[in-house]
Each structure stands twice: as C-alpha cells, then as structure tokens.
VEXNUTI-875468 format. One record per residue (C-alpha): y, x, z. Coordinates in steps of 0.25 Angstrom, whole numbers, padded with zeros to 4 digits, always signed. Each point is the difference from the previous one (the first is absolute). Last residue first. Layout:
<sites>
YXZ;...
</sites>
This chain:
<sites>
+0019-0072+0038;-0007-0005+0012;+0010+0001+0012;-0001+0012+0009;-0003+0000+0014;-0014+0006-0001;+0005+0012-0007;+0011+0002+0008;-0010+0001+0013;-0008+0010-0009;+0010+0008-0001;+0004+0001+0015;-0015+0001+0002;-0002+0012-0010;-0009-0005-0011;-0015-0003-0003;+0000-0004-0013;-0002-0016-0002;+0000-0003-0015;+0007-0013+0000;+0010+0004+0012;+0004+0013-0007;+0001-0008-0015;+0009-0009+0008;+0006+0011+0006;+0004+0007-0014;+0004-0014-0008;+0009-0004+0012;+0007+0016-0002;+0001-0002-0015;+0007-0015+0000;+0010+0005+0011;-0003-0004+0015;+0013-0006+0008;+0002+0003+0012;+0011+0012-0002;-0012+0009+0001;-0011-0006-0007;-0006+0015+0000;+0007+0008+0007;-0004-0003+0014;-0016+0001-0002;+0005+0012-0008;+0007+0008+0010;-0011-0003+0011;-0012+0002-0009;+0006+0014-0003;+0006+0005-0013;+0000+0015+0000;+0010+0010+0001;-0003+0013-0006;+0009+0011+0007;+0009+0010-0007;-0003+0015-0002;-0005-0002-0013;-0011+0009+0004;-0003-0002+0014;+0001-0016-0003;-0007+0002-0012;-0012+0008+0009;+0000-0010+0011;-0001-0010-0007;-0014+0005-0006;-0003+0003+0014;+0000-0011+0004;-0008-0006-0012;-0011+0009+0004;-0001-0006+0015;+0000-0013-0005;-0012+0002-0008;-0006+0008+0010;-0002-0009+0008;-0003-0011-0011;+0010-0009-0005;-0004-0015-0005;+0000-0004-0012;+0009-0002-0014;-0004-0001-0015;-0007-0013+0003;+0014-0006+0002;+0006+0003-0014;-0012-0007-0006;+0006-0012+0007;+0015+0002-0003;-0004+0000-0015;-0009-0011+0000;+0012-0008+0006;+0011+0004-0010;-0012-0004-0011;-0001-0012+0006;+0014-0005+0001;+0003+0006-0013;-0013-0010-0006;+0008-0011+0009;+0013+0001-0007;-0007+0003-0013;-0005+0010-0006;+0002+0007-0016;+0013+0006+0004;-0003+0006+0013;-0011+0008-0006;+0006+0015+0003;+0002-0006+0012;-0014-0003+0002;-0003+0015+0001;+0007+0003+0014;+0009+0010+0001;-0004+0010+0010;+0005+0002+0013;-0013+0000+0009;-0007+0010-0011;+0013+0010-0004;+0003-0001+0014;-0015+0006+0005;-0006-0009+0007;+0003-0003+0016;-0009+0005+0012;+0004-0015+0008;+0005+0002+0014;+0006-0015+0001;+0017+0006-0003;-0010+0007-0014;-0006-0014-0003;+0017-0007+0002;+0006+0012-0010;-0010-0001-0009;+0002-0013+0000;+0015+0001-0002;-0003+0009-0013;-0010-0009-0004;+0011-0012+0000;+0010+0005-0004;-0005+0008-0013;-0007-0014-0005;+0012-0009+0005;+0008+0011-0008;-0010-0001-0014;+0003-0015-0003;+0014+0005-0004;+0012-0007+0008;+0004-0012-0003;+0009-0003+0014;-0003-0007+0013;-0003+0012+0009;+0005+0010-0009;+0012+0005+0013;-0012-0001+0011;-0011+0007-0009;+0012+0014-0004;+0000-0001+0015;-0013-0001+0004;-0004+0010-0010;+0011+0009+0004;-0005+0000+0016;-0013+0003-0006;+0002+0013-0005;+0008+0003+0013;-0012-0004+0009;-0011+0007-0009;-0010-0004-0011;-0013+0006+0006;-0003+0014-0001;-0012+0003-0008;+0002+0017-0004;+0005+0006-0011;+0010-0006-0003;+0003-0014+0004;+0014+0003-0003;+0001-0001-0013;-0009-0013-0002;+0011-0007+0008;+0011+0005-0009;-0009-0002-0012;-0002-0014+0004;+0017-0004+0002;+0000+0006-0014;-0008-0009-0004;+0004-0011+0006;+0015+0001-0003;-0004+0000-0015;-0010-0013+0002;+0014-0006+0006;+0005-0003+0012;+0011-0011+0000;+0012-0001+0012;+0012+0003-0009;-0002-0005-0016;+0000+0010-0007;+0014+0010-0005;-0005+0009-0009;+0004+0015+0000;-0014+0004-0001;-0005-0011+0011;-0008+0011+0006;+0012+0009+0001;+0009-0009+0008;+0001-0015+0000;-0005-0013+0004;+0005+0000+0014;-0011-0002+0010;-0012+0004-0012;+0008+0014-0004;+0005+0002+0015;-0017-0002+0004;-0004+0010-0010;+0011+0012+0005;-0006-0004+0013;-0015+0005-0005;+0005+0013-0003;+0009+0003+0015;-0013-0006+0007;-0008+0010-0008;+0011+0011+0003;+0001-0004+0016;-0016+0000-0001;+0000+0015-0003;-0009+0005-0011;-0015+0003+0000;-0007+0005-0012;+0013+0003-0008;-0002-0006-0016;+0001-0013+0001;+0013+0001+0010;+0007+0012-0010;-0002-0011-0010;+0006-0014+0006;+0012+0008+0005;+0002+0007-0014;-0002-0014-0007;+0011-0006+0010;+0008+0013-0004;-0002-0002-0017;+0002-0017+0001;+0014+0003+0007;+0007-0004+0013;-0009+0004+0011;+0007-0008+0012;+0001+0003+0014;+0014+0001+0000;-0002+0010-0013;-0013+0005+0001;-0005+0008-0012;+0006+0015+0008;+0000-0005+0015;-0014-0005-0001;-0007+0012-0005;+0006+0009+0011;-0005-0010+0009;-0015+0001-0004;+0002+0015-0001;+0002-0002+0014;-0009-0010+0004;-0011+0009-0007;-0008+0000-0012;-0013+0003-0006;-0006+0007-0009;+0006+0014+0003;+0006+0001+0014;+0007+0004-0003;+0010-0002-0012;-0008+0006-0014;-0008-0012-0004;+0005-0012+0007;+0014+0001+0000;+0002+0010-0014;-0010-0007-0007;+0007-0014+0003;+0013+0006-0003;-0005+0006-0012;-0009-0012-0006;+0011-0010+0004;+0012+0007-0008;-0008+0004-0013;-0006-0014-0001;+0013-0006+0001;+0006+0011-0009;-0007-0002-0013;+0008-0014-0003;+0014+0006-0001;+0007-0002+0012;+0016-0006-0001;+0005-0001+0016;-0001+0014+0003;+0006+0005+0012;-0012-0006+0011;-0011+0006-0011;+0006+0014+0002;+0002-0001+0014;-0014-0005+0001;-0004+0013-0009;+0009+0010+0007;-0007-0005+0015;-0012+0005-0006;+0003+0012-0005;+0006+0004+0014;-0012-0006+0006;-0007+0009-0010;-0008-0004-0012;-0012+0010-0003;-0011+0000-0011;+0011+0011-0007;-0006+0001-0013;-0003-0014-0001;+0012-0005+0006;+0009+0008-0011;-0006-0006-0011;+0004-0015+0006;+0014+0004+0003;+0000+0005-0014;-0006-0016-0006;+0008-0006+0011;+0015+0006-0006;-0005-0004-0013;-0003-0015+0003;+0014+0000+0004;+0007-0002+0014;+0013-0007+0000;+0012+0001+0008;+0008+0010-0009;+0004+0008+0012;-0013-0001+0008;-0007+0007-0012;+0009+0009-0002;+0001+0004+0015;-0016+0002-0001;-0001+0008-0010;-0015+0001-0004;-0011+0010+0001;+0004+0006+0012;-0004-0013+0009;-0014+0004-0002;+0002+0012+0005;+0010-0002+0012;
</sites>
C-alpha cells in the first residue's frame, strides 16, 4: 500500500487523532503513487471511523481520495456501479444514516463528480436531507437541535445539488425515488416556515415530473431546477410581489419544455439504457399514474402542490388524462 506507507497507521488509530502532519505525508505520497487501492481505501474509512479528534486538513483529504478512488480509478472509471454504490453505503452509513459533516460531503462529492450513479445512492443522499428536516438533527444541523418538520435554505441546497448530480449528462426527468422524497420531506413541511426556496425546488421539480409522465422532451436539470432570481429579492417584496415573482418563475419554466419528437423519445431510450447498463440498477421513472395518486395523497393538497395544479390549470399544457383529471378537480390555490 504506497500511499499508506508513509504513515503508521496503528499509531495513528492508537492515539485517536489524526494531525495536519499525518495528511500533509499522506498527501506526498498520493502524488507520487496517483493510485489509491481498495485495500488503501477501506484503510482510510477505517481510519476516519477510529478517529474522533481530525485536524482540519483531513476532511478534504478524506473525501478527495475516496471520492478519487470510486470514481476515478474503480471501473468502470467515471461512473459508478450498484456495487460500489453499496460498498459506499455500508462504510458512512450507520443504520441508514451518515453520521458526520466530512462522509455527507464525501456522498455529495463522489455523486457530483460520477457522470451517472445509481439512483439507490441519490435516494440514499437525498434521504439523509429529509432525517435532518423530520427530526431537526444530524449533520446538516451541525450538532444543533432545530425545530423538527422545517426545511431550511441549507437543506435546499444541498437538496439541489443532489438533484443536479444526477442529471448528468443527459436530460432525464426527476425520477419516481427522487420524488417520493420530496413528497415526503412537502408532506411532514406542510404547515411550517420553511425557507421560500423549497415551495420553489418543489414545485419545478414535481412539474417536471408531471410534463415528462405527459411525453414532454425536458430541459436540462440545472434549467428546470434552478433557483429562481426573485428569491434573492424576497426581502424588498411583498406577499403579493413573492406571489408574482414565484409565478413568473413557474411560467418561464414552462416554455423550456415541448413536445417529443420520434426521435426524440427514441434518443432518450437509449440514454437510460446506458445508465441502467452502466450502474447496473434500473431508472424508475415517475408516471402519470404514480403521480396523479401521489400528489394530494391523503385527501388533502399541501400549499406547494395546490399552487403547482393551479398554475397547471391556468396555463393549460397538454397532460396525460389521468393528470389532467387531477388537474381539473383541484381547488384554486
């Protein structure tokens, strides 16, 4: 193990700490190597998991190694497979839970920088957000205990770049497991003060679920997902001024979808395909069916989903008839 060589392991697990020195000659010995091993790698997590005091050069240490090591150097190289997926999960999960702001940031990482990734490792990121929101803690809280049942403008962000991560590089709609965690994460946030940028992420990530169920060619995520301007206005407006600039956004988001050509549909096929070939784990998408039940599902619409099919009715995109039935049956916002 070359890089490994240039520290003592067993001291450092015996003392329990791990210095800026220690990173510094692991750090010398990765550039002369380029190559972390899987036994390498499963040293490292061992490593981080035996010491409790981390001086602060080891977080980035840690996450670029492993996160080199997964998605640069395991085949196949760029992008990851349901396997590695696993492995990953079993060594930062702890009963389905990453424990510490260093592995959440590693999970986060190795997901922006693989070109495609299993769904079961976005749904496993995006569910450590929705734990932090249902019961005000973990490592987004940064040891705080909030108030359960909140989402916050952090928890949206990073809710974003785990959506962003696995658009790809390709335009594939926001899936069925994606969305099942925005539901519920919307369902338990229904009634709080939650940060004016959730109803904004909800809402064009559901649409873009509904137009893709309807046979729309979607934009890419980084376009249907993107935070709106207004917010950054939010201050200087109004309850009705955020009204309007929540609605303008929604409406601009609209134009960038339209109907699928032939080929069209045929392409984006076969761009499934080929992450499902490559991950070896199927994309599951959101249908009309799934979402004309999920959406209102314990008979009663939350605040962001009667905005979205109000906006829908207003605006009058052909949809999928058991969408379109929802539509029509809902109550003005």
């Amino acid at each position: 193990m070359a890089v490994l060589s240039a520290v003592s392991v067993a001291e450092i697990k015996a003392r329990g700490s791990i210095k800026d020195a220690d990173v510094l000659k692991l750090r010398r010995s990765y550039y002369d190597d380029g190559i972390i091993t899987h036994e390498e790698a499963e040293t490292i997590l061992a490593l981080n998991d035996a010491c409790p005091v981390q001086d602060p050069a080891w977080a980035d240490c840690f996450v670029e190694t492993i996160t080199d090591y997964l998605v640069e150097q395991a085949e196949p190289e760029g992008y990851l497979t349901l396997e590695n997926a696993q492995w990953l999960i079993e060594r930062i999960g702890h009963n389905g839970r990453v424990e510490t702001k260093t592995e959440l940031e590693l999970l986060v990482n190795v997901l922006d920088k693989a070109r495609w990734a299993p769904q079961s490792l976005v749904r496993f990121a995006l569910d450590q957000v929705k734990d932090a929101v249902l019961n005000g803690t973990g490592p987004l809280r940064a040891g705080r205990m909030l108030e359960p049942g909140v989402v916050s403008e952090a928890d949206v962000d990073l809710l974003r770049r785990i959506l962003y991560s696995f658009g790809g590089d390709g335009n594939i709609a926001v899936t069925r497991p994606e969305a099942e965690v925005l539901f519920d994460i919307n369902d338990a946030a229904a009634d709080a003060d939650n940060h004016p940028a959730w109803a904004d992420l909800f809402v064009k990530a559901i649409a873009n679920c509904v137009m893709a169920a309807s046979g729309y060619a979607t934009p890419p995520r980084e376009v249907a997902l993107a935070r709106d301007a207004w917010l950054e206005r939010r201050g200087e407006l109004g309850l009705e001024g955020m009204l309007a600039g929540a609605a303008g956004g929604l409406r601009s988001l609209l134009g960038g979808y339209r109907e699928q050509t032939e080929e069209e549909r045929a392409i984006g096929r076969l761009t499934q395909q080929k992450v499902e070939i490559v991950t070896h784990e199927p994309v599951i998408r959101a249908d009309a069916a799934w979402l004309a039940q999920r959406i209102g599902r314990d008979g009663r619409l939350t605040p962001n989903e009667r905005a979205l099919l109000t906006f829908l009715k207003v605006e009058s995109p052909v949809l999928d008839p058991a969408l379109r039935d929802l539509v029509e049956r809902a109550p003005a916002a």
